[in-house]
N, C-alpha and C positions, 0 to 999 in steps of 0.2 A: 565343526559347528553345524548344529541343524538348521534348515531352512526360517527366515524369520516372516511374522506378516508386518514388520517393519524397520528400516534402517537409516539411521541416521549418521549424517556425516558434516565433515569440516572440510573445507577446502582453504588453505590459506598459502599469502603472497602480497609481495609490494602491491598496492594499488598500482594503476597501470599495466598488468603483467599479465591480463586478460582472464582474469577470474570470471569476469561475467558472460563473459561467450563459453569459458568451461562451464556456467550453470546453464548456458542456452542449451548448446549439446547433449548435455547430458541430461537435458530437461527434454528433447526432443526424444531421445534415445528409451526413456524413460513411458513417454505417452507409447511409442511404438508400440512397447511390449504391453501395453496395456495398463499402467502401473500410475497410480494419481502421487502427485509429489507439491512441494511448497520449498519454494528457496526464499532464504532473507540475505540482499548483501549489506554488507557493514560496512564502512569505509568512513576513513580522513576526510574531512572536506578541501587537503591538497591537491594536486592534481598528479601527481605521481608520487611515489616512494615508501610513503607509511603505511603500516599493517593493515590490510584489509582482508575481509574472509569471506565466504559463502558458507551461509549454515543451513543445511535442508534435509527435509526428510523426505524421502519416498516407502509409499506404503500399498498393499493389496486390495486395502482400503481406503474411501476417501479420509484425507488429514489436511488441518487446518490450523495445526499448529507445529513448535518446533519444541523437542527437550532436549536436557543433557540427563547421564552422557551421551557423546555420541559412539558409535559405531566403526568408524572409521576416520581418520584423521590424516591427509593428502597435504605436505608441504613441501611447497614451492622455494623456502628457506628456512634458514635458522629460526627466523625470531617468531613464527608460524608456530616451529616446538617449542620455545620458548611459553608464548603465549596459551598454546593453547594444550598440554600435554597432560595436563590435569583433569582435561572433560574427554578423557577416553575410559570408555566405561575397559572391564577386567576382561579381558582375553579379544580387546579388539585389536586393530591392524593398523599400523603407521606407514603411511610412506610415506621416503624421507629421499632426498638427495645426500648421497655416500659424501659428496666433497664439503659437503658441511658439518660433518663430525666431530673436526676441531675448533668450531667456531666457542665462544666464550660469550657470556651476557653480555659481558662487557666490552664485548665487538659487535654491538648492535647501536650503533649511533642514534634510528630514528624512534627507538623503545622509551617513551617519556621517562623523566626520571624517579615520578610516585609507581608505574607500572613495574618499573626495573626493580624498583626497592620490595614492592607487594614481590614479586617472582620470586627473588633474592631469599627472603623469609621462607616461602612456600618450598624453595630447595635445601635451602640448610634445618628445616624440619623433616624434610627426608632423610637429610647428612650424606645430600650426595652432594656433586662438585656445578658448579655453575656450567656444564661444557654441553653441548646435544650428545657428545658420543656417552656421558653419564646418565644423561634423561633416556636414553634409548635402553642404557644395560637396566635402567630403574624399569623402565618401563617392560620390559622383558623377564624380571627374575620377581620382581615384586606383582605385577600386573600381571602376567601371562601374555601381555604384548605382542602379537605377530608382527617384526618389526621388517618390514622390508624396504631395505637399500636399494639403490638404483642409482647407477651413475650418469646422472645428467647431461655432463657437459662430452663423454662418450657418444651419447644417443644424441645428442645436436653435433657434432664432429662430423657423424656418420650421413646426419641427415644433409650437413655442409659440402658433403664429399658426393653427394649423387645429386644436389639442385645447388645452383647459383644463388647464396644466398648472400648478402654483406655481413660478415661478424658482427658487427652493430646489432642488427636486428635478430639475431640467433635467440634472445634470449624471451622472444615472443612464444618463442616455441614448447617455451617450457609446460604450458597452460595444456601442449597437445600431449605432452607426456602425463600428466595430470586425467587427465580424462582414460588416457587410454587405457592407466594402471587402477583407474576404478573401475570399467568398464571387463576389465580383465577379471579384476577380484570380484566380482561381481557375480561374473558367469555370464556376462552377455554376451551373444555372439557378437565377433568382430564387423561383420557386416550391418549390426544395428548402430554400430555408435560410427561406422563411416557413413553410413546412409545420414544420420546424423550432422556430419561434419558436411557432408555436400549439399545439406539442405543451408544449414548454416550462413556455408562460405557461396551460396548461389549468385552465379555473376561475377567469381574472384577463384576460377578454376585451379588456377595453378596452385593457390591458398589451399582448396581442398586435396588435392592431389598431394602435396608438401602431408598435409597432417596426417591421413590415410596412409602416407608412407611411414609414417611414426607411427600408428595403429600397427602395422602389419609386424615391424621389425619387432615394438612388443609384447607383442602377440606369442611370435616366434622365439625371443631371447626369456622370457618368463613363464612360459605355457604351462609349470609343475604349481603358480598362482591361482590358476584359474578356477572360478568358483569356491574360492575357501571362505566367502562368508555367500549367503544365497537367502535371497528373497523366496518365500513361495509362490507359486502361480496365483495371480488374481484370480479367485474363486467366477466373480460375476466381472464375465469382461464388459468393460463399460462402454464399450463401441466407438464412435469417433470423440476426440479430444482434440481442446484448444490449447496451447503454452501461450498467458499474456501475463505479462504485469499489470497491475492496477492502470497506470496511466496509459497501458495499451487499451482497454476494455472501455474507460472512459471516454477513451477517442472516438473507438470501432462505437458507442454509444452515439457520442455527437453525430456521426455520419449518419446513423441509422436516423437519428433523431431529426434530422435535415437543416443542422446549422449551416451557415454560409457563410460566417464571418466570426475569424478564433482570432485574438489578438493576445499578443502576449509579449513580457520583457523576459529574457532567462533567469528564473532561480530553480534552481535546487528544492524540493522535488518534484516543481510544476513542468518542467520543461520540456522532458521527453513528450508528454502528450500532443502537445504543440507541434514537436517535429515529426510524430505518427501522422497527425493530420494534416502538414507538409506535404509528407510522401505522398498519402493519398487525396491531393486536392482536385486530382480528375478520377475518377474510376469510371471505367470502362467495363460495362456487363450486358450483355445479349445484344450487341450491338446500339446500347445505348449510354447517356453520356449521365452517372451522377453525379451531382454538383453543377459547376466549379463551388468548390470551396477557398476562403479569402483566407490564407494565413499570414495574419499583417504581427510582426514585430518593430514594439514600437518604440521608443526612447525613454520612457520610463512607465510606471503602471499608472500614473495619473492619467496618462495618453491609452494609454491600454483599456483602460474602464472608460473614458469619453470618447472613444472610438467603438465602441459596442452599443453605448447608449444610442450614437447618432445612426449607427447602422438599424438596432433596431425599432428606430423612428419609423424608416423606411421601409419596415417590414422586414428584414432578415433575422431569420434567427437566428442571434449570436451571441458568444461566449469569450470568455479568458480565463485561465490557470494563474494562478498564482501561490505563495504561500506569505508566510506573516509576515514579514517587513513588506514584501509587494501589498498585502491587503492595506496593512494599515496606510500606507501612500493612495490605495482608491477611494478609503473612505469618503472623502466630498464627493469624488463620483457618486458611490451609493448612497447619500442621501440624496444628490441632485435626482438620481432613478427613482426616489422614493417619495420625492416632492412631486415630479412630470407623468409617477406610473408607470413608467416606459422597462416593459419586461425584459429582463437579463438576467444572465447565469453566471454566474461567479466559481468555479472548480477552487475549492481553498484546501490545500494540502498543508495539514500542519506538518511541522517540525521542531527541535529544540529549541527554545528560546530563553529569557528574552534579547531585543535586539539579535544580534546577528548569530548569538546564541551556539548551539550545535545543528550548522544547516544539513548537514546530512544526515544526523541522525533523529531518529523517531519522537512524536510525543503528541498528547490530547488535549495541552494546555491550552487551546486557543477557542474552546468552545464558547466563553462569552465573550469574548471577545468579536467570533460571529456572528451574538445572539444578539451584540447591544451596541455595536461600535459606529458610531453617527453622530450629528448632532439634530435634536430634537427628536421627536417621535414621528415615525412613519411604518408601513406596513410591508415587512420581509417574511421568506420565509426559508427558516436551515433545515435539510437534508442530511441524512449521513446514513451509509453505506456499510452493512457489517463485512461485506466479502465481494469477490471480484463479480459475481453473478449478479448479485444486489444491485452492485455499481453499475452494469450494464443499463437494466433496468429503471436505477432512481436518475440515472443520465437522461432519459427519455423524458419522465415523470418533469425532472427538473422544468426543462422549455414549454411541457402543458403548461405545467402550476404558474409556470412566468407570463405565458400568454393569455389563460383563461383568465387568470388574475388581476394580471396587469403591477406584475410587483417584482423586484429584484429577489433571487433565488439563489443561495448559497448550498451550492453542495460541499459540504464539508467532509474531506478525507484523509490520511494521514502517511507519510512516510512508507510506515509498514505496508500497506494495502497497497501503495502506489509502489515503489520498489520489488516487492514481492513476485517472484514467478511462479506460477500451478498452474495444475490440469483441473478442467473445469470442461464440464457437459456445455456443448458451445449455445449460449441463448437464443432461444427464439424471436428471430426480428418480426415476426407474425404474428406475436403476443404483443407488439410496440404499437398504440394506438397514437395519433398527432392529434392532439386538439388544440388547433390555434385561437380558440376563444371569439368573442363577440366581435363582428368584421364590419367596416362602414364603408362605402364606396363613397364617402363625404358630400361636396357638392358647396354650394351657396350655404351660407349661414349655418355652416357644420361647427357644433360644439362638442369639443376636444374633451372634454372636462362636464358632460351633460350631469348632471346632478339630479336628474328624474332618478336615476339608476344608478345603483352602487358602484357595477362594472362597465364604464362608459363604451361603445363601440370603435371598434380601433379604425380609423384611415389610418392611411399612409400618407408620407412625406411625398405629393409628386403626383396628390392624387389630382383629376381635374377638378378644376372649378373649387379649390379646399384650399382656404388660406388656415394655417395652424401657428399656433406662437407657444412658445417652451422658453421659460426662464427659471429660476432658482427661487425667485420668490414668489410670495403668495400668489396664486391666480385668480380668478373666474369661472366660468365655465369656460370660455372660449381661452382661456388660456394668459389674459391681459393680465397685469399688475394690479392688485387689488386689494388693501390695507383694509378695507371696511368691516367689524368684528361679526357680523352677522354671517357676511362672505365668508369671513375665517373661521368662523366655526362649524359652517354647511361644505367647506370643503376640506378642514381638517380633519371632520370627522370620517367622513367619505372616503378618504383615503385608510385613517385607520380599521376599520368597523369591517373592510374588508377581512382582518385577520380570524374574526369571529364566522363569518361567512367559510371561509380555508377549513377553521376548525370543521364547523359543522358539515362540508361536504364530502373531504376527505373520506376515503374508506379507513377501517381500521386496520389493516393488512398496509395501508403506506402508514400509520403514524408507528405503529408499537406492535410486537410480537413477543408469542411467549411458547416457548419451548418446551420441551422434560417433561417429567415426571408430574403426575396430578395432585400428588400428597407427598412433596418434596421435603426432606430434611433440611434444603438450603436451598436460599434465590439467590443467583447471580446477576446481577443487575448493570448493565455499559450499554456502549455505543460504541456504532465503528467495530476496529478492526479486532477488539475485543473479544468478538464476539465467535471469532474460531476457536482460538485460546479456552475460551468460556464451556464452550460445548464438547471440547477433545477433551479436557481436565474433569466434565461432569460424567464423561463416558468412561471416564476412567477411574473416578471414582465408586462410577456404578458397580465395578467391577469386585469392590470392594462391602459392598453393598451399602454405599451411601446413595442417596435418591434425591436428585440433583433436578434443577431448573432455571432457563435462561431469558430474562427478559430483556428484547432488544429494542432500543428507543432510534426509532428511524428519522420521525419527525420531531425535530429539537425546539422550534419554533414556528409560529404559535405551537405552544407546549401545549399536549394533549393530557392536562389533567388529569379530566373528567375520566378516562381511561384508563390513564397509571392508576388513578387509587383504584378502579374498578376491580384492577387486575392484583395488586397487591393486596388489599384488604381481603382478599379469601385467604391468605396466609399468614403466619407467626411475625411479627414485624422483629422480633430478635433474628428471625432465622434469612434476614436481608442483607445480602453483601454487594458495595459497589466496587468494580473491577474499572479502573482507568490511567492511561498513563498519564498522568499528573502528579503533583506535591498534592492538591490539594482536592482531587477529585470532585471536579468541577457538577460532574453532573448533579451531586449530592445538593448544593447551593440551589441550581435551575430547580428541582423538584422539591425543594423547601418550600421555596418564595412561590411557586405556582400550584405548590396542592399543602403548604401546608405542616406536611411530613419529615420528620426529621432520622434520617438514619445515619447512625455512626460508624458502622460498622464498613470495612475496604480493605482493597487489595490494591495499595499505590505501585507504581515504576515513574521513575523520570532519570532515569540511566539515559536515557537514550534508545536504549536496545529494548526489543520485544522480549513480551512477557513470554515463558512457556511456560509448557504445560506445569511442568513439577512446580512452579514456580505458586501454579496457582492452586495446583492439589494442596498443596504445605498450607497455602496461606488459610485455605476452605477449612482442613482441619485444624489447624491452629485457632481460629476464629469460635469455630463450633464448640471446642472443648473449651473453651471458656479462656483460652491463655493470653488473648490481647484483643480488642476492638480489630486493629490494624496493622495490618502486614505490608513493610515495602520490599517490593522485591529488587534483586539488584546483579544477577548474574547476566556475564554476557562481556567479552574481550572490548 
């Protein structure tokens, strides 16, 4: 096989079985050589046993999204072949453990029983036999297959016989055989994916030394492997790189951005970010001390959002993660923030819903739900994030726009973008400007709520001589209870009108962008994590010579109208497609009702699972040649 500039692959195994430190490493292994990649994990929302995978690509070039087939397909078990033995494109590579040859579908307990039934069909239209050792000889005489066996439970034996390990735990190890036989087939040298493994396992020597032992042996017992599929050298090496997930970047964002108080209850897919900013609630650089940061978890998200509020009374800037059941439990918070003015960040990571819905897996559903979820009218404002870079960035922007303004600020993210791992040119914390907005050192007869001014001057809670009052209902200026209609319409308004002010002073580079081509055959139109998908499918298309264009809606609320049509009305409104994960592609509603405009034409997902690329090529020409309004797409284990 010749050299590729990109490869895609499957890693699959029980959740639990340490998939995700096999996409760490080999994500680590990956930036080494210089090589930009993106991994998505998939997984049960059990906590151990059911199928879960890693699907990712690494490329020569940057990518930002994922297709099938793939390239290579690494299982940790049967039902991995099972599952996934169909998205191996023709003349790619399986590796498989030899002791699972005679397993039968129907020796897969935790394989639901609509998935079992779908495979069931899928094989008996091949007219092979339900077993892996028939899906291996299909795969090898019909496919061109390079099917390579490995004996598993041999290579943990061996590794049992030279470290003290408990048999219980043996089966951890499997994830290092995993790695090593990509890293092998690959052609990389064995010193990058141990360097790899001891960055990893840093602080858990024995751990790394154990796995590098499993490097070496197959290294040595496979060596006629090596390099039979190969990547080309990255033409333009890209110099240093970052490996973060979404909820890492968002973190490393807060820090930069100088929060001081992240509260948070655990969901799914808010959580990690919380415990990144854990780890680093002291950091120590050049002999001086940043922070302390407060990471308070708290007993549910009501406490969560009214622990943020009273922090940032007192001047800290603070935040909380959550995603939709946690939001909708803050909602009274966010209106009480939206009554008082009292600026906060909200991190809202959607995922499947409704109710508790699919919490681990992906979806866009929740966009108005950001936009509109309160009771009465007050002044917010929603964010959202096309890519991990962006994130960095609108993480900063966030606690301005909250403090300049004096308004609760949702940045809205999702699953995909949060879970996701890639290499990404590390941001510039140099480019991150703080503006904490209009500042009052209070005193005697300081009005909280001044009404000369749209954006009142902030004291603090604790200032001297500043008596302040905050309650839910109606105020005054100074904050007292105040039913009187004149009152309430000189500070209802006051509070709203700021949204109009947001609109007008934003730049246009934070509300809406637009990408591609100048004389496009087709708009691509989303938000969010869309928007890699968007751009690798229009690059890909190009290829073909279709001429493609991507417009990304950053600022969700106050919706930037006046913009969107700006940017839109220089083109075909037939030639407009909305790309989101939803049933009902939400954004299409939002830019109705606020310019107007009605377009029909989409490329839905509510799988759970990310779009890719083919997913959205198909949908772009299917649309264009006239053959449907609307495509849902739906692949993905």
């Amino acid at each position: 096989m010749s050299a590729l500039d990109e490869i895609c692959l499957i890693i699959g195994g029980p959740q639990g079985s340490g998939l995700e430190t096999s996409m760490s490493i080999l994500g680590y292994a990956f930036a080494r050589k210089g090589y930009w990649f993106i991994a998505d994990r998939e997984y049960f929302s059990n906590i151990t046993g059911r199928h879960s995978y890693i699907h990712l690509c690494v490329s020569t070039l940057p990518v930002s999204s994922l297709r099938y087939p793939v390239d290579i397909l690494a299982a940790a078990d049967a039902e991995t072949i099972f599952t996934h033995f169909d998205e191996l494109s023709i003349g790619g590579v399986l590796i498989y453990d030899k002791g699972v040859l005679g397993k039968k579908l129907e020796d897969i307990p935790s394989i639901e029983d609509t998935t079992r039934e779908r495979i069931a069909g899928k094989i008996k239209e091949l007219g092979i036999q339900p077993t892996v050792s028939s899906i291996v000889n299909h795969l090898e005489s019909s496919m061109s297959v390079k099917a390579v066996g490995v004996d598993y439970q041999v290579l943990l034996r061996g590794l049992a016989a030279k470290y003290t390990i408990d048999p219980k735990l043996l089966s951890r190890y499997v994830s290092g055989i995993i790695v090593a036989m990509i890293s092998l087939v690959l052609g990389l040298r064995k010193e990058v994916s141990q360097d790899a493994v001891s960055r990893f396992f840093r602080g858990r020597p024995i751990i790394a030394e154990q796995n590098n032992a499993l490097i070496d042996s197959i290294y040595e017992m496979y060596s006629e492997l090596a390099g039979i599929v190969s990547l080309d050298t990255p033409t333009a090496r890209p110099g240093k790189l970052m490996v973060v997930t979404g909820n890492d970047i968002v973190a490393i964002g807060k820090i930069v951005a100088g929060v001081r108080l992240q509260s948070y209850y655990p969901i799914t897919p808010a959580a990690d970010e919380s415990f990144l900013l854990e780890k680093y609630q002291v950091i120590e650089a050049d002999e001086s001390v940043i922070g302390p940061i407060i990471v308070f978890q708290t007993e549910d998200e009501i406490a969560a959002v009214s622990s943020i509020i009273g922090a940032s009374l007192t001047g800290a800037r603070s935040s909380t993660s959550t995603s939709g059941p946690g939001f909708d439990l803050m909602v009274e918070g966010l209106s009480y923030a939206g009554m008082n003015e009292a600026p906060i960040v909200i991190t809202y990571y959607q995922r499947g819903g409704p109710s508790t819905g699919q919490p681990t897996r992906g979806s866009q559903s929740d966009l108005l739900n950001a936009v509109f979820a309160g009771h009465g009218e007050f002044a917010r404002v929603v964010l959202s994030s096309g890519d991990h870079v962006e994130a960095f960035y609108d993480t900063i922007d966030a606690f301005n726009i909250a403090e300049k303004y004096q308004v609760p600020v949702i940045h809205i993210l999702d699953k995909f973008l949060a879970n996701s791992l890639v290499t990404i040119t590390p941001p510039d914390p140099g480019r991150a400007e703080i503006e904490r907005g209009l500042l009052s050192s209070g005193g005697p007869n300081y009005k909280r709520f001044d009404s000369s001014k749209l954006i009142s001057p902030r004291a603090f809670l604790g200032a001297k001589d500043t008596v302040m009052w905050y309650s839910g209902d109606e105020h005054n200026e100074y904050g007292h209870i105040e039913e009187d209609p004149v009152n309430r319409i000189k500070m209802y308004s006051k509070r709203i009108e700021k949204l109009e002010l947001i609109r007008k002073e934003l730049p246009l580079e934070k509300k809406i962008t637009l990408q591609g081509h100048d004389n496009p055959d087709f708009i691509l139109v989303g938000w969010g994590s869309t928007k890699g998908v968007s751009l690798d499918a229009i690059r890909a298309l190009g290829k073909e010579g279709m001429r493609g264009a991507y417009v990304n809606l950053k600022l969700l609320w106050p919706f930037p109208g006046e913009e969107f049509r700006s940017i839109l009305e220089r083109f075909d409104k037939e030639k407009i497609i909305f790309v989101e994960h939803s049933y009902g592609v939400s954004l299409r509603h939002l830019v109705a009702m606020s310019t107007g405009l009605i377009i029909e034409k989409n490329i839905a997902k509510f799988t759970g699972r990310p779009l890719t690329r083919e997913e959205v090529v198909a949908g772009v020409k299917k649309i264009i040649m006239g053959e449907t309004l609307r495509m849902v797409a739906f692949h993905g284990a």
